[in-house]
PDB file of N, CA, C and O in Angstrom:
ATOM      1  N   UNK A   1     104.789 102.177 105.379  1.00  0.00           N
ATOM      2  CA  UNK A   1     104.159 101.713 104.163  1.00  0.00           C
ATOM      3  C   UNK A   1     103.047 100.726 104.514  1.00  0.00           C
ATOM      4  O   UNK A   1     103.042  99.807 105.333  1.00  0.00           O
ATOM      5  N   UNK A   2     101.995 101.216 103.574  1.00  0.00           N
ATOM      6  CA  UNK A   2     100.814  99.901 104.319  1.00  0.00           C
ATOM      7  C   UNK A   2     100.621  98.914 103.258  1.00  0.00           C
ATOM      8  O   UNK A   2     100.753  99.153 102.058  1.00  0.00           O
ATOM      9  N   UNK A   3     100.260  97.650 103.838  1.00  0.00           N
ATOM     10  CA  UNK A   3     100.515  96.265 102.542  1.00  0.00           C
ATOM     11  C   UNK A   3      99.346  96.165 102.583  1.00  0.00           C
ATOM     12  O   UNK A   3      98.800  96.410 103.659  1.00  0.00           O
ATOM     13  N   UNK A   4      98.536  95.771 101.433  1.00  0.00           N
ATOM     14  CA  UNK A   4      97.194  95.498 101.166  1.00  0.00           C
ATOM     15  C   UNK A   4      96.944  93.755 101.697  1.00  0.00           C
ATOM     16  O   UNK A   4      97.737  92.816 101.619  1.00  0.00           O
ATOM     17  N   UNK A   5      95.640  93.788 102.201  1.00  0.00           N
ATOM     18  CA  UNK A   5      95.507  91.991 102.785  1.00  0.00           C
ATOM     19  C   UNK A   5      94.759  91.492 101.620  1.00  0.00           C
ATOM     20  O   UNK A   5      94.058  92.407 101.188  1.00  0.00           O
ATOM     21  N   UNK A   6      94.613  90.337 100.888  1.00  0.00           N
ATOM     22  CA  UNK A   6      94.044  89.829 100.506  1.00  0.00           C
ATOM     23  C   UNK A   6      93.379  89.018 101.044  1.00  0.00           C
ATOM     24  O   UNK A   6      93.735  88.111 101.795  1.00  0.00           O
ATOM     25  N   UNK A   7      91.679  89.489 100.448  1.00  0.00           N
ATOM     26  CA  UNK A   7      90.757  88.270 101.120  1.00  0.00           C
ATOM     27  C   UNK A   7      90.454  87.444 100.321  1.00  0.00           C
ATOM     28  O   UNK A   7      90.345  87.829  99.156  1.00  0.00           O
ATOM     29  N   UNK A   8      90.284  86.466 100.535  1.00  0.00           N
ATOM     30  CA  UNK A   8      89.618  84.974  99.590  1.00  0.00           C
ATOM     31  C   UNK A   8      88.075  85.369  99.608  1.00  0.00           C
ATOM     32  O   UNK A   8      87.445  84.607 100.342  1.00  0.00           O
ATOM     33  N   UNK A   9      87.333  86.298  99.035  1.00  0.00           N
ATOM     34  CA  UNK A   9      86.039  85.403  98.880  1.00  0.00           C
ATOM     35  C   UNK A   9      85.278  83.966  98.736  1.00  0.00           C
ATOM     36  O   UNK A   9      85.336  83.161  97.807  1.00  0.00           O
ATOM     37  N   UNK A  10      84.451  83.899 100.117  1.00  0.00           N
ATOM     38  CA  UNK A  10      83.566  82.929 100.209  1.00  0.00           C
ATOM     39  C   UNK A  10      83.031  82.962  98.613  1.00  0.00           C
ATOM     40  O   UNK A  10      82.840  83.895  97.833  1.00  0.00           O
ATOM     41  N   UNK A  11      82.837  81.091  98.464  1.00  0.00           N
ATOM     42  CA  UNK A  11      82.159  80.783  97.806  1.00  0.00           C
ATOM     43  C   UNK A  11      80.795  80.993  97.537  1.00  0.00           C
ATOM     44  O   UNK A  11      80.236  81.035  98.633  1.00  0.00           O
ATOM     45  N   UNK A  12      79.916  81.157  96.567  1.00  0.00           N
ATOM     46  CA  UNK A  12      78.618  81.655  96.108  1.00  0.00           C
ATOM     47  C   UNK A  12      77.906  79.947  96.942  1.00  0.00           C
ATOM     48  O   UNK A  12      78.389  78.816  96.879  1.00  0.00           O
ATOM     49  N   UNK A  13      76.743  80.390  97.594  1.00  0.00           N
ATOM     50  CA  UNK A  13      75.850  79.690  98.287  1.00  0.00           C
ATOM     51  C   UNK A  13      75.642  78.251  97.643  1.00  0.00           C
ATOM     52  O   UNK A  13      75.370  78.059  96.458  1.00  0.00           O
ATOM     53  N   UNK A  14      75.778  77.481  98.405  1.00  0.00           N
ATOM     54  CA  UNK A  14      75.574  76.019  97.025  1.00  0.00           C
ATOM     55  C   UNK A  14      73.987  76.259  96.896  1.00  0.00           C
ATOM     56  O   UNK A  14      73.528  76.082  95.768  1.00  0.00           O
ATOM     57  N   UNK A  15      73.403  76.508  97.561  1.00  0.00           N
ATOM     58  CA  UNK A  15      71.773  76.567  97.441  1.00  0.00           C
ATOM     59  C   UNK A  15      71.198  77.706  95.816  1.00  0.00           C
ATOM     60  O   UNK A  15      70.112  77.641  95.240  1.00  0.00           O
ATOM     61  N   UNK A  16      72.229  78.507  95.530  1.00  0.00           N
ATOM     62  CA  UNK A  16      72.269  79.526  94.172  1.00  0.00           C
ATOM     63  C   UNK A  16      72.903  78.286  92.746  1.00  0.00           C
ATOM     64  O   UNK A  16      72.694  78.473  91.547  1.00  0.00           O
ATOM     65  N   UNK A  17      73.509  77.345  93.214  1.00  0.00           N
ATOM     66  CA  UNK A  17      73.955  76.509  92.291  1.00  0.00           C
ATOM     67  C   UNK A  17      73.287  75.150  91.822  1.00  0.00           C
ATOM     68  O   UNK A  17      73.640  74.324  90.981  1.00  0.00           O
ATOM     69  N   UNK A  18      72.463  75.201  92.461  1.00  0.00           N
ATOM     70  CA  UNK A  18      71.526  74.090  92.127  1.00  0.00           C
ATOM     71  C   UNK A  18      70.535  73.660  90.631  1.00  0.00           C
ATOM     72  O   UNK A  18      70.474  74.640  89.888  1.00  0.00           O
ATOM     73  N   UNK A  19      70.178  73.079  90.368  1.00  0.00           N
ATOM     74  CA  UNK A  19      69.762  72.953  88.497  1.00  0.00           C
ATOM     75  C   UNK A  19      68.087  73.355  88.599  1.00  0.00           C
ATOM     76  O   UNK A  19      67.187  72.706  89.132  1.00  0.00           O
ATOM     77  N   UNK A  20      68.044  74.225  88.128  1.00  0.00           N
ATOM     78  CA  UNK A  20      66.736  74.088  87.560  1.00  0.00           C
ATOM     79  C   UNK A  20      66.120  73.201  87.613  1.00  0.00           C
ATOM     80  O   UNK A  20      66.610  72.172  87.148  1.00  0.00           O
ATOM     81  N   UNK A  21      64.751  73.144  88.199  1.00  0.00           N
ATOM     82  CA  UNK A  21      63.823  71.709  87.982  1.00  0.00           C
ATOM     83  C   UNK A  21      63.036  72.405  86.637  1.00  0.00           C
ATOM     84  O   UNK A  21      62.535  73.485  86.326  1.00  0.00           O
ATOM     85  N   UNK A  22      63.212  71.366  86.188  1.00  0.00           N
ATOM     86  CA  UNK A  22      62.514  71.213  84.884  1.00  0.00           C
ATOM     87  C   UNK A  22      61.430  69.772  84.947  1.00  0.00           C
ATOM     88  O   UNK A  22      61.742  68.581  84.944  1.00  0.00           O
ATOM     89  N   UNK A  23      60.354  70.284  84.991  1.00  0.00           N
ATOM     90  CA  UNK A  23      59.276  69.203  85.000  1.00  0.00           C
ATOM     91  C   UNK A  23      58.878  68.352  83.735  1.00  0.00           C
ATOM     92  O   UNK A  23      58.992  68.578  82.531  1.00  0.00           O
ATOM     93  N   UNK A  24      58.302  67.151  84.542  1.00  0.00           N
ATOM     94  CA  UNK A  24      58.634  66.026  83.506  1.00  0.00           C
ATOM     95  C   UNK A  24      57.238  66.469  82.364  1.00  0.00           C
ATOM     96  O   UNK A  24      56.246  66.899  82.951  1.00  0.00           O
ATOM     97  N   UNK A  25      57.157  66.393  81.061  1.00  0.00           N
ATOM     98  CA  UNK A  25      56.479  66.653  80.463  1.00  0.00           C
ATOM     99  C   UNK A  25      55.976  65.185  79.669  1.00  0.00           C
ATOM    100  O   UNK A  25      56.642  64.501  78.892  1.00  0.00           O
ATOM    101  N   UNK A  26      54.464  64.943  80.187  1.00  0.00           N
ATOM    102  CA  UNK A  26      53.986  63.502  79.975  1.00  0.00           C
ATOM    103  C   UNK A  26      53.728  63.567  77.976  1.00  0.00           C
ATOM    104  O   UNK A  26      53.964  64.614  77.373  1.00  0.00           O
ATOM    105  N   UNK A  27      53.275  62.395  77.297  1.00  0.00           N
ATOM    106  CA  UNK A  27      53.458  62.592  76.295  1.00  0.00           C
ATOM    107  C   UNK A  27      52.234  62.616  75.950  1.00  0.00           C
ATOM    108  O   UNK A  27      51.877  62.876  74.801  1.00  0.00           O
ATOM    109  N   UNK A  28      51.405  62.332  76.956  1.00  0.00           N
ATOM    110  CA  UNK A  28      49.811  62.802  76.184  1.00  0.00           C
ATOM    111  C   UNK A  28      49.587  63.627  77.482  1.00  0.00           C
ATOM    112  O   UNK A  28      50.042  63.350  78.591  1.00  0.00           O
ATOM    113  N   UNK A  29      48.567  65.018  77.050  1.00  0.00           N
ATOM    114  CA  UNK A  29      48.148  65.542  78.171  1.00  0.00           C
ATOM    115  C   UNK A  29      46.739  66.246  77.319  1.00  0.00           C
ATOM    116  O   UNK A  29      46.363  66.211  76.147  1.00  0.00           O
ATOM    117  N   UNK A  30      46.105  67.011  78.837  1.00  0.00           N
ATOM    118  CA  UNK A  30      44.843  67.165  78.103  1.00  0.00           C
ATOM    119  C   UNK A  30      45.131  68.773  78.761  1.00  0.00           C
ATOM    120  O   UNK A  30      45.939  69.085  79.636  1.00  0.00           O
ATOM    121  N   UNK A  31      44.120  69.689  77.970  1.00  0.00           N
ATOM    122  CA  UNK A  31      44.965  71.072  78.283  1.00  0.00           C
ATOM    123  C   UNK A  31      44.722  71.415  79.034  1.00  0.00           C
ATOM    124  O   UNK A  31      45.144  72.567  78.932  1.00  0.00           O
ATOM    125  N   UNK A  32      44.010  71.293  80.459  1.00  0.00           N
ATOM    126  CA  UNK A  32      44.204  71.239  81.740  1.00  0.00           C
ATOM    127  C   UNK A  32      45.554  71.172  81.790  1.00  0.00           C
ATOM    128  O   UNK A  32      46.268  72.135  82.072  1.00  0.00           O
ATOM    129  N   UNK A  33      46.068  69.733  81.447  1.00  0.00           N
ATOM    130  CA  UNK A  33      47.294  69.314  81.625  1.00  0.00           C
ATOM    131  C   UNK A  33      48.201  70.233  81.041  1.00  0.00           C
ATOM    132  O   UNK A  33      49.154  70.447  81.789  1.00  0.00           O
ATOM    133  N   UNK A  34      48.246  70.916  79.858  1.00  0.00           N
ATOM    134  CA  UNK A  34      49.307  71.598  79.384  1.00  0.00           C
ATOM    135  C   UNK A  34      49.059  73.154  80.130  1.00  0.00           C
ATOM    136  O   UNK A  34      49.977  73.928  79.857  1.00  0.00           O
ATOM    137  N   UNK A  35      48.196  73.628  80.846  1.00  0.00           N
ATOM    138  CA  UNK A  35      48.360  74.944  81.537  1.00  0.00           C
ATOM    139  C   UNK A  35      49.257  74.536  82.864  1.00  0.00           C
ATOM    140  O   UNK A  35      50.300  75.079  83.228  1.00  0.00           O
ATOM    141  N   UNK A  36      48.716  73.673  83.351  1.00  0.00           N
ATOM    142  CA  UNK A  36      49.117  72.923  84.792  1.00  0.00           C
ATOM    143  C   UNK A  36      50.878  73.095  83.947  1.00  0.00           C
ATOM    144  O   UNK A  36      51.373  74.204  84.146  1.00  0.00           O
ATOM    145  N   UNK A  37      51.490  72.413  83.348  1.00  0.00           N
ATOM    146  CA  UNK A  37      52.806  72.415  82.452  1.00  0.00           C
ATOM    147  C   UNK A  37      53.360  73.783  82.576  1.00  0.00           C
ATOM    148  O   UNK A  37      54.433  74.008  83.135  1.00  0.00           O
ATOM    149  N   UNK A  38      52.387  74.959  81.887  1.00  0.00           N
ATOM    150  CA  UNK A  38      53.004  76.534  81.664  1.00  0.00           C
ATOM    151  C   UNK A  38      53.481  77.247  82.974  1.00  0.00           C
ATOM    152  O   UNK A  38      54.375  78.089  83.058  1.00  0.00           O
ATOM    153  N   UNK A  39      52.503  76.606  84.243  1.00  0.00           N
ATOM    154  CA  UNK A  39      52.251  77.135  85.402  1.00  0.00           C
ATOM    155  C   UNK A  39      53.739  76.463  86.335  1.00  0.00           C
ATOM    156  O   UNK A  39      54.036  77.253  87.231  1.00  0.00           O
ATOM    157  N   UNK A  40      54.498  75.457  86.303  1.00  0.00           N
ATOM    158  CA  UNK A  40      55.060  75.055  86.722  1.00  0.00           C
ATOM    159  C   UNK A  40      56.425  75.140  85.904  1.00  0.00           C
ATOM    160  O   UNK A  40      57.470  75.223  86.549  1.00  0.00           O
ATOM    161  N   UNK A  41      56.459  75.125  84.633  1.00  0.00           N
ATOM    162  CA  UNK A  41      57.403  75.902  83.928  1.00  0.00           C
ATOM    163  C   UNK A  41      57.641  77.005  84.472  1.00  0.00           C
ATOM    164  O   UNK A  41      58.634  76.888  85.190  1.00  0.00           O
ATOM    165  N   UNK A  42      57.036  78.480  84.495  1.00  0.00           N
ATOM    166  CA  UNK A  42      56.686  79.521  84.710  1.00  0.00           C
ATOM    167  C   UNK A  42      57.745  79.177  85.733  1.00  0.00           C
ATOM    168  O   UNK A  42      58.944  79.372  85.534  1.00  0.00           O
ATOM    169  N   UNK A  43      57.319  78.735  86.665  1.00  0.00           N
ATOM    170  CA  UNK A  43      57.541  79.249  88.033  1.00  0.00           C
ATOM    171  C   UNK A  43      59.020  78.514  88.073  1.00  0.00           C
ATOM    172  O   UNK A  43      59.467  78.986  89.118  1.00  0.00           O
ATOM    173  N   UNK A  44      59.918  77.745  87.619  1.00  0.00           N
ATOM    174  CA  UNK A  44      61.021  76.932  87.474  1.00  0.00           C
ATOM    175  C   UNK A  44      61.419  78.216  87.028  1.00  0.00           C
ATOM    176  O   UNK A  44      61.574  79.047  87.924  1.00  0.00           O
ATOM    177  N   UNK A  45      61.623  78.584  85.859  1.00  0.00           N
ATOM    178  CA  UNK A  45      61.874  79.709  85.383  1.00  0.00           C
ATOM    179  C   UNK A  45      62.296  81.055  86.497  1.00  0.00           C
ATOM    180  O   UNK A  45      63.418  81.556  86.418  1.00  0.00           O
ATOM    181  N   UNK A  46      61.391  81.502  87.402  1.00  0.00           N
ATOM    182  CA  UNK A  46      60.855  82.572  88.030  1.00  0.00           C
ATOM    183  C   UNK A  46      62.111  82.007  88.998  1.00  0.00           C
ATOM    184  O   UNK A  46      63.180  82.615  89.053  1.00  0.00           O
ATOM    185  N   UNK A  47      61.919  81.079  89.569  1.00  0.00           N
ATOM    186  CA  UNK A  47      62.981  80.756  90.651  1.00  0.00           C
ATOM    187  C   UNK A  47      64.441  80.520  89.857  1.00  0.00           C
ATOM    188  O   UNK A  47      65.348  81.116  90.438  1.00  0.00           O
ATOM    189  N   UNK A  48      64.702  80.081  89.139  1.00  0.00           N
ATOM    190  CA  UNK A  48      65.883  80.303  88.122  1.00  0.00           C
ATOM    191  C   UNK A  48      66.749  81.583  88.169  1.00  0.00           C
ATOM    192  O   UNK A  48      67.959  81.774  88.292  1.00  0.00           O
ATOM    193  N   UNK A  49      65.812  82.283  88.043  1.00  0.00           N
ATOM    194  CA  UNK A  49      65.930  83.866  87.850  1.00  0.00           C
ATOM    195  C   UNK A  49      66.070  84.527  88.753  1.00  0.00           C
ATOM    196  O   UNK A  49      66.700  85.578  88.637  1.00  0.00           O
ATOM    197  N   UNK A  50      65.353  84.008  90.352  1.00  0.00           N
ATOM    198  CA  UNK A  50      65.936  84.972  91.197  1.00  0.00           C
ATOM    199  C   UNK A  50      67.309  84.155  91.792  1.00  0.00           C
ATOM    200  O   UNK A  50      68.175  84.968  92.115  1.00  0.00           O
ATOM    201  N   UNK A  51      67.658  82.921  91.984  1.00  0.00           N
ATOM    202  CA  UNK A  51      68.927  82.606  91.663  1.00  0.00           C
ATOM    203  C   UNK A  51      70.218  83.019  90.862  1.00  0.00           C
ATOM    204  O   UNK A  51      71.327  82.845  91.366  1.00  0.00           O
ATOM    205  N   UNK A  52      70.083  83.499  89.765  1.00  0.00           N
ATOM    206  CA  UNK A  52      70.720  84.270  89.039  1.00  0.00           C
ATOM    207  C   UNK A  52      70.809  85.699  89.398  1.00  0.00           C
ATOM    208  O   UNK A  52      71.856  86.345  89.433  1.00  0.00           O
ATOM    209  N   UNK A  53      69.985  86.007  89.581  1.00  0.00           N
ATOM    210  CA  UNK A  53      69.901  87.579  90.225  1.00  0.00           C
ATOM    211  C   UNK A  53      70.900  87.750  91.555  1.00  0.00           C
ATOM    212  O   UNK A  53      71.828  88.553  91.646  1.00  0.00           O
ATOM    213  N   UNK A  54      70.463  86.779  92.571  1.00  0.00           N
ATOM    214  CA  UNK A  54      71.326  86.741  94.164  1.00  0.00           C
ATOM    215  C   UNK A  54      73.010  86.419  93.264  1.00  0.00           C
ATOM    216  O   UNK A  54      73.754  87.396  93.348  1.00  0.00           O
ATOM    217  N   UNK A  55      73.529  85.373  92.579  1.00  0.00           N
ATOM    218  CA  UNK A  55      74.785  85.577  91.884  1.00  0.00           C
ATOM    219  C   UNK A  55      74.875  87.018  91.523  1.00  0.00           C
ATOM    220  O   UNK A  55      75.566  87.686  92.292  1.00  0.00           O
ATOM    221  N   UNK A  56      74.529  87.416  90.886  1.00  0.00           N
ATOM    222  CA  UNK A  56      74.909  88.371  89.978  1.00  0.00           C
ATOM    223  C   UNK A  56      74.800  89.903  91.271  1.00  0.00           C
ATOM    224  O   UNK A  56      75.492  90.775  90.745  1.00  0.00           O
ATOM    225  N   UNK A  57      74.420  90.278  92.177  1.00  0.00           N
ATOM    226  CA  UNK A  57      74.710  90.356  93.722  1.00  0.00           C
ATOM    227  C   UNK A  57      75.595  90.364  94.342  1.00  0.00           C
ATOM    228  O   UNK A  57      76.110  91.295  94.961  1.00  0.00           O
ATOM    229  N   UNK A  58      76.002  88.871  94.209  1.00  0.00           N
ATOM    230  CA  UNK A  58      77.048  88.383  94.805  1.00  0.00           C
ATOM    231  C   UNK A  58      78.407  88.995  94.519  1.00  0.00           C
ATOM    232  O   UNK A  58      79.242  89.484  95.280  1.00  0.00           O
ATOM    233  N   UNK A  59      78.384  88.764  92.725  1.00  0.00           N
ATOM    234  CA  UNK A  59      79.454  89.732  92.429  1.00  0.00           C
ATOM    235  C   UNK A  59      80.005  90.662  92.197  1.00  0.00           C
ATOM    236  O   UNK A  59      81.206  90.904  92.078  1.00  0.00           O
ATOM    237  N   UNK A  60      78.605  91.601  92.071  1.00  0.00           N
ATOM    238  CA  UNK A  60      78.631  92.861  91.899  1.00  0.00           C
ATOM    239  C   UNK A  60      79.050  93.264  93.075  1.00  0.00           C
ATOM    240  O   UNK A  60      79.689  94.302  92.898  1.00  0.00           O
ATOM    241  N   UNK A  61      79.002  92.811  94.829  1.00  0.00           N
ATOM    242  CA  UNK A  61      79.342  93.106  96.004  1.00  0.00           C
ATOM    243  C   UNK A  61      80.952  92.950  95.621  1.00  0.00           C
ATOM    244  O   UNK A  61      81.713  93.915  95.558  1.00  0.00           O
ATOM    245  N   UNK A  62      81.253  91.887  95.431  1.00  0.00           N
ATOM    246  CA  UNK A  62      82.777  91.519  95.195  1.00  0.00           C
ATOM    247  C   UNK A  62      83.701  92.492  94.277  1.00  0.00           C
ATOM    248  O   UNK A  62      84.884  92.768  94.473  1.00  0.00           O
ATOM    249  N   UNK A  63      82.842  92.951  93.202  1.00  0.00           N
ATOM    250  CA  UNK A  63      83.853  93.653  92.098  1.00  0.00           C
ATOM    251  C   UNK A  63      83.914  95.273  92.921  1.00  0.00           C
ATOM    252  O   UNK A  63      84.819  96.072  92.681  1.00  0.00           O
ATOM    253  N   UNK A  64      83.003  95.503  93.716  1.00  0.00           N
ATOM    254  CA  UNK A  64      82.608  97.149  94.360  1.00  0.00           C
ATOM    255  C   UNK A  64      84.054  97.332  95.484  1.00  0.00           C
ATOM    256  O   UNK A  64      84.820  98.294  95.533  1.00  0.00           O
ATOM    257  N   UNK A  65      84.096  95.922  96.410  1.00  0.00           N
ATOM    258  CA  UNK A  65      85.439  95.807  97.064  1.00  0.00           C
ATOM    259  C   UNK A  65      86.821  96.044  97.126  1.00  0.00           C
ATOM    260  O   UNK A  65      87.478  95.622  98.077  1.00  0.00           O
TER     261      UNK A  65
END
């Protein structure tokens, strides 16, 4: 009879768990200033997302196992 092993999956990367930078948004800006804002939003966002993506990876590897 064969016994199944259980593995512990490793924990998800602490580097995938990290917070969003969210940039400081001054209270007067000039719209230079507010594209410079969209552009760095944007990209917080963009990296957000491929963070979420490598999770979602992660477990989709795990649930296939």
């Amino acid at each position: 009879m064969r016994e199944a092993i259980k593995v512990k999956n490793p924990p998800i990367p602490a580097n995938l768990l990290i917070d969003c930078v969210v940039p400081e948004i001054p209270e007067q800006m000039t719209f230079g200033d507010s594209v410079q804002l969209n552009v760095a939003l944007l990209l917080s966002i963009e990296n957000c997302n491929g963070q979420l993506d490598a999770i979602r990876q992660i477990e989709a590897q795990r649930a296939s196992q």
